[in-house]
N, C-alpha and C positions, 0 to 999 in steps of 0.2 A: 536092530542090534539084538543078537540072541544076549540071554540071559548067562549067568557065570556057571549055574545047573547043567544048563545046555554045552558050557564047553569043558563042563571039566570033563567030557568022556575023549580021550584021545587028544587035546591041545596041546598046542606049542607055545614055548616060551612065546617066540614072537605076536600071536595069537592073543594069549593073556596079557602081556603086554600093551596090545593094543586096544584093549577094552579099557585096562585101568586108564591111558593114555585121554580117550573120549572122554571117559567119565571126570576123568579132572580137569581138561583142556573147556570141556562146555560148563565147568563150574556145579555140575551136578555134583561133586564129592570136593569136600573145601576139609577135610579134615582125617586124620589119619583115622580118627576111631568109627566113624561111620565107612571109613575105604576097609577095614574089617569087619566091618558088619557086611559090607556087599559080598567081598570074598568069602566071610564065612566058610562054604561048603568045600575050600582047597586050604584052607588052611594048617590040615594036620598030613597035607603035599609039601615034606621039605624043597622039594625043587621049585617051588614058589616062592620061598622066601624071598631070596635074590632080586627076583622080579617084584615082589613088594616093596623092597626095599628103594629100589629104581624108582615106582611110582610115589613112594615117599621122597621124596629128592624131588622129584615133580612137581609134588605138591606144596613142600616147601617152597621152592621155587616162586611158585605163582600164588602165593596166599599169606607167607608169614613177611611180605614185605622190607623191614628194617633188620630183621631176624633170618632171612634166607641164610646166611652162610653161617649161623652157629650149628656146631656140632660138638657131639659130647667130648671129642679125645683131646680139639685146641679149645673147648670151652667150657672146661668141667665144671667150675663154680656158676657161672652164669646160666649153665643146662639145667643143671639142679635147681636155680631160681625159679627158673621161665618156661619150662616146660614141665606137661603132666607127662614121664615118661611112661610107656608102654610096656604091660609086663612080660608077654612075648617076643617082644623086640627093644629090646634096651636103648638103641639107638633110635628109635625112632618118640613120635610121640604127640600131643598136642599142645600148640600153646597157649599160656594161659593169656587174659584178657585183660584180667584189670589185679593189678600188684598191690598190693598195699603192705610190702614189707618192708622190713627196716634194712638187709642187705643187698640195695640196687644204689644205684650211683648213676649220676647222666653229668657229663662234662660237655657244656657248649664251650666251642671256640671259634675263634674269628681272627684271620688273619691281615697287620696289617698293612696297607698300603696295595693290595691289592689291585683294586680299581686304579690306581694313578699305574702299576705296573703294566696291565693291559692296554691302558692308553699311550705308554711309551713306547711300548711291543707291538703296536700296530705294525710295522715295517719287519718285525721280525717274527714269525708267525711260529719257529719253532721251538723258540724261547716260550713261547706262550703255551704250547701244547706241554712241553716239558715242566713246566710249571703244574700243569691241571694234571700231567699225568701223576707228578708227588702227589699233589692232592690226594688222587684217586686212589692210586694204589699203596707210597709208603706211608701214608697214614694207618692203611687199612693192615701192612706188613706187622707197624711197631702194636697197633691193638690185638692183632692176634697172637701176638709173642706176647703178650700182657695178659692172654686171657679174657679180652674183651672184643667187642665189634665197635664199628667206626660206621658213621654214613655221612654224605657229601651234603650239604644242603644249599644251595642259593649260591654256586659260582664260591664263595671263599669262607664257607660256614661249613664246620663240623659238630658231628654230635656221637658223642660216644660213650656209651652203657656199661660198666661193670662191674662186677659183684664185691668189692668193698672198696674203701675209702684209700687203700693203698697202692692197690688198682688202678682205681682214677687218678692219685697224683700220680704215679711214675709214668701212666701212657703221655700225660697233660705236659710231665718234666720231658718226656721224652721227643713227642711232638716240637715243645717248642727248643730244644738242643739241635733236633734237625734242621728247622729251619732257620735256628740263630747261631748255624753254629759251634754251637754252645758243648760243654762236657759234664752237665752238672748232674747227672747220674751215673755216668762212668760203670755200664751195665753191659759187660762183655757180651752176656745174651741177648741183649737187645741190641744192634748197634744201629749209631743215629749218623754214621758219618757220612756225608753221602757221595753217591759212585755214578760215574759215567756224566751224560749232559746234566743232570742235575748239580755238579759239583761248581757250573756255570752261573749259577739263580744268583743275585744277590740275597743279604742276609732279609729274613724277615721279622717281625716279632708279632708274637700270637698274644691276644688277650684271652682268658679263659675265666668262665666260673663252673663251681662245680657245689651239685647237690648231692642230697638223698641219705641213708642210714637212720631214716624216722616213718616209723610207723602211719604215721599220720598226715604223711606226703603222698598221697597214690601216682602210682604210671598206669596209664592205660591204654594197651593197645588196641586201636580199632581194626572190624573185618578184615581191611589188608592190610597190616602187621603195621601201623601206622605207630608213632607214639601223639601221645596226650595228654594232660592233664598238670596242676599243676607243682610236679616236679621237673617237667621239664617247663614250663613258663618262668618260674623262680628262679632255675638254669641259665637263662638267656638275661636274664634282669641283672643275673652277678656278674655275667660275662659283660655285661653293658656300661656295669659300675667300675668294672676292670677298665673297660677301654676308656670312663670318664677319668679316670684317677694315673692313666697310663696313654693316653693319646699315642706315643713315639715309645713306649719302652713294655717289654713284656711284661703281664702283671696276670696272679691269680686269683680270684674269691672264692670262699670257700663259705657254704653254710657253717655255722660252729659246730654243728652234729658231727659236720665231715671231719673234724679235725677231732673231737673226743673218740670218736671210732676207730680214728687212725690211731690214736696213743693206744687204746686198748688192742688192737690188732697185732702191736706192736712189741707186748710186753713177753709174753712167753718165745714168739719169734719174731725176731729182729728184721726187719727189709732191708736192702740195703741204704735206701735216702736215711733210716735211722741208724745203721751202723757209723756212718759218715757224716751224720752231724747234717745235711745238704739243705735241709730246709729247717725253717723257723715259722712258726705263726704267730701274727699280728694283729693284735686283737681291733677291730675296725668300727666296732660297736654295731646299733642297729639301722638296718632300712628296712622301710615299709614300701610294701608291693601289693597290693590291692586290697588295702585293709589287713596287713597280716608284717606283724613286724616277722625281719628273719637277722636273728643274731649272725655277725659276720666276723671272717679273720682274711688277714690278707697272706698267703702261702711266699714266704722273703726266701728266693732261693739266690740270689744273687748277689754273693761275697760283700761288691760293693754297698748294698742295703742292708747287709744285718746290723750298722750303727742305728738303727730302728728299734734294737731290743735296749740301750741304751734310753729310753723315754716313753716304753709298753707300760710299764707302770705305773707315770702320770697321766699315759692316754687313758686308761682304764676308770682313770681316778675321776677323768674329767666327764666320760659316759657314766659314774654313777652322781656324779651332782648332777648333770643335765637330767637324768631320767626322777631325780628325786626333787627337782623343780628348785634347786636353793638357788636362786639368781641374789638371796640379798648381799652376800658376797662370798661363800665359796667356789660359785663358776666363775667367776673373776681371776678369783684367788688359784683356781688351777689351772685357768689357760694360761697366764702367766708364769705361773710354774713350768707348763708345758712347753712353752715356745722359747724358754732359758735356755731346758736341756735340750731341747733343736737344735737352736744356734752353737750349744757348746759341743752338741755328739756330731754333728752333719761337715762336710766337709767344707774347707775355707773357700769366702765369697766375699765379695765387695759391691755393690750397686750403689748408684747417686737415684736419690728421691728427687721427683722436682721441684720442694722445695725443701731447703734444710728446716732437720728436726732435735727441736732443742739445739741449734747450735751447728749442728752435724750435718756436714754437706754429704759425707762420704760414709757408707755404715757397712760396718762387716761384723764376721761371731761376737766381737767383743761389744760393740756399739748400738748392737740388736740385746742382745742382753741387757747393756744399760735402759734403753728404751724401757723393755719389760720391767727393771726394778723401779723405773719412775713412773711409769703406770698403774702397777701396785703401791707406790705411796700415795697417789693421786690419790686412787679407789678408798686406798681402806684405813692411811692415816689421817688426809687433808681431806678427805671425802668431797673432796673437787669432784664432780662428776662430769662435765662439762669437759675438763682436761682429761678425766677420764677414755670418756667417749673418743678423743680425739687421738688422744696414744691410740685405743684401738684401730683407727682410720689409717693412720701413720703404719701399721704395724701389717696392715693387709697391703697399702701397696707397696712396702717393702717387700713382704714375700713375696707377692708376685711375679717382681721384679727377679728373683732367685730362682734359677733353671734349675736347680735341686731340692728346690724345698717341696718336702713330703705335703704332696697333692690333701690327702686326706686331714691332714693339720688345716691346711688352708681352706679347706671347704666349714672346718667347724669355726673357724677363726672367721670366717664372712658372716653365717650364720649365728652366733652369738654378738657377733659387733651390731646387728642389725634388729636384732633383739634391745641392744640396753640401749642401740637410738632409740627404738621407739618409746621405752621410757623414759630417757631424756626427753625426749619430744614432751613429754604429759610432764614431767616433772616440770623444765621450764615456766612452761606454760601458768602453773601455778604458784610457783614460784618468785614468776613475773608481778603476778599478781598482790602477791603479799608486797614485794619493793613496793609497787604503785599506794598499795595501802598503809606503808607504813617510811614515806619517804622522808614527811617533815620529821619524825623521829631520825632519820636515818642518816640524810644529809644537812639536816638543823638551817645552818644562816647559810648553806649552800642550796637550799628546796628552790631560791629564785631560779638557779641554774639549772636545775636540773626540770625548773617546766621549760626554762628557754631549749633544755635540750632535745625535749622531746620534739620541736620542731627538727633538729637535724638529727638524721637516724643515727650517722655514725656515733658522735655526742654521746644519744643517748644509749646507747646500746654498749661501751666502754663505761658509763656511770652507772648501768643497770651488772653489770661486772663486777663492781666495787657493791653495792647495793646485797648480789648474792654473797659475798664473801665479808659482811657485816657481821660483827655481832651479836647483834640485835636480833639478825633471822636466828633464832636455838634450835627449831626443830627440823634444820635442816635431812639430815640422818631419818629421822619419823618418818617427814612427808617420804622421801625415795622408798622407805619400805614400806611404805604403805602403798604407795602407787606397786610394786614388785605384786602385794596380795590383791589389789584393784583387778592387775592385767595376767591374774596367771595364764588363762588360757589362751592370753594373745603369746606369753613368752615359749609358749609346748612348743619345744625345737626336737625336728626329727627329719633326719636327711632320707629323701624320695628315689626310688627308683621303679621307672615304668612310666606308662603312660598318666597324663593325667585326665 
């Protein structure tokens, strides 16, 4: 192969062409600024430009991987990011490797019910292509209208890049209108209605998370334009927690950066999800993913959920006692608060327990709130703890039971019930103990009976009842908060996402 010296005397496009062609096709040139250092001696040959240009398209092609199809004119904020641009070719350029800036954004999504649709679509195979083909391409239509890029990953997993917070929600709002549906951006230039065989699909619903707008989250791109690192792993952990908290119904998570980014984005020029009110965030407190908490909000676009802002307040309230460890009775004091206005902001339900509670065979908003006000006297005026405990028991599998009730309510409502069991548990236990020690005080010219009853459990376990609610025991209240500072680090409650 002669040298670029050797053809610049008399060559033809086709010629130089074909030299750039080898030289990137064998991987000997992987980057535009080294494909200028080889051409060097044609370079100040405007009729090479063109042909440069060609071989940059080339090389994009086969080196920037995730990034082949950005270009500066549909991806001007994200070109600016991601690229060292070229100062004799504006359009062209290298890309950069490893990001560590605060405006990049990576939205994982995952669509659901996928797999069960492929397995029904066995017999109809062009329901199935039709399908992969939205995938493929209007995913990739609505992110480039957005300003962003989109890539397929694993059959019904996307992942898409761009350069701010407002960005990433409206392709995220946008994706999932098209396949739900759905109108909740109502963005003439975007449109998500969809045409031809696709108008056939059933509806889907997409779970989503979305990161980045922190410094201190790197993206890194590997050799072939791969991503990496962990802003896009924290990515997939929100989209995870989206699909735990939303099985059947579309839901977003959003790092909290994402959503401070987006107000300030917001304020001198408006988007249109802020002109129109479209979305709300939810404040959903923390998860930890590999040693790293990441403060979260959940993105409420859907009319029928914003009775959600109606009880943000006391969820908020309830993430700052748990993170400030007061289990001796402020977290008490605000799940109960919390789960009031649930029941009173959520819409009407009825479910049967199996068995009645306090009386109540049948419980709906009114009778779930009573629960809660006798749960809180239990706690914090009769300092029952015992009936304590057991409202909360009561109070999980009622939710349950409620095909509406807010997922993330119910996840902290398991997790703190299971928390003041295990205090119970230790409390009991020693408090058992003082009855045993202190019964001829306790049951006087009754102590015959109460050793006969220690022979039958049930007996005794109904006089060890009377026994705790003596009063004689004074330091009932002490011992409980004293076992609370015994077991702090058994009570450190903090909801998981990721692997364990």
């Amino acid at each position: 192969m002669k040298n670029i010296a050797e053809y610049n005397s008399g060559m033809t496009e086709y010629e130089f062409f074909s030299f750039l062609y080898d030289k990137i096709i064998t991987k000997q040139i992987t980057t535009f600024s080294s494909l200028k250092e080889l051409i060097f001696p044609v370079l100040k040959d405007k009729w090479t430009h063109p042909v440069i240009m060609r071989g940059f398209l080339l090389l994009k092609r086969m080196n920037w991987g995730f990034f082949a199809s950005i270009c500066p004119n549909n991806h001007k904020k994200l070109w600016k990011e991601l690229v060292i641009t070229d100062k004799d070719f504006p359009e062209a350029g290298d890309l950069k490797k490893t990001l560590q800036i605060s405006n990049l954004y990576v939205a994982m999504l995952d669509i659901h019910g996928y797999t069960k649709f492929c397995m029904e679509s066995r017999k109809n195979l062009s329901m199935m292509h039709t399908l992969d083909w939205a995938i493929e391409n209007e995913i990739r239509r609505i992110s480039t209208q957005c300003g962003a890029i989109s890539q397929r990953e694993r059959g019904d997993e996307m992942v898409v890049v761009a350069a701010s917070a407002t960005d990433a929600l409206m392709i995220t709002l946008c994706i999932i209108d098209y396949f739900g549906k759905t109108n909740t951006v109502d963005n003439p230039d975007i449109p998500t209605k969809r045409t031809g065989n696709a108008e056939a699909l059933p509806v889907f619903k997409i779970s989503a998370g979305i990161t980045g707008g922190n410094t201190q989250s790197p993206l890194i791109i590997t050799e072939r334009g791969n991503l990496s690192g962990f802003l896009l792993n924290s990515g997939a952990r929100l989209q995870t927690r989206a699909n735990e908290l939303s099985p059947k119904e579309s839901r977003i998570m959003v790092a909290k950066q994402v959503m401070m980014n987006y107000e300030k984005e917001n304020i001198a020029n408006k988007s249109i999800l802020k002109e129109k009110s479209s979305i709300y965030f939810f404040d959903t407190g923390h998860i930890e993913f590999k040693g790293v908490m990441i403060p979260t909000c959940e993105v409420v676009f859907d009319k029928k959920e914003r009775y959600k802002e109606d009880f943000a307040d006391l969820m908020t309230k309830l993430f700052s006692s748990i993170r400030d460890n007061l289990w001796e009775q402020r977290i008490y004091q605000d799940l109960m608060d919390l789960l009031t206005r649930v029941a009173q902001a959520m819409p009407k339900f009825s479910v049967t327990p199996k068995e009645p509670v306090h009386g109540m065979q049948t419980i709906g908003n009114e009778s779930y709130v009573h629960i809660c006000r006798l749960a809180r006297k239990a706690y914090c005026v009769s300092e029952d703890y015992n009936l304590a405990v057991q409202f909360l028991k009561h109070l999980v599998e009622i939710s349950e039971q409620i095909p509406s009730f807010e997922r993330l309510v119910l996840d902290y409502l398991k997790g703190i019930t299971e928390k003041y069991q295990i205090l119970f548990d230790a409390f009991e236990t020693r408090i058992n103990k003082e009855v045993d020690d202190k019964a001829t005080m306790i049951f006087g010219e009754h102590f015959k009976t109460w050793n006969a009853a220690k022979n039958g459990c049930q007996i005794y376990n109904k006089m060890r009842d009377i026994g705790r609610k003596s009063k004689i025991i004074t330091m009932r209240k002490t011992l409980w908060l004293s076992l609370i500072s015994q077991n702090k680090e058994k009570l450190e409650f903090m909801l998981y996402s990721g692997k364990k």
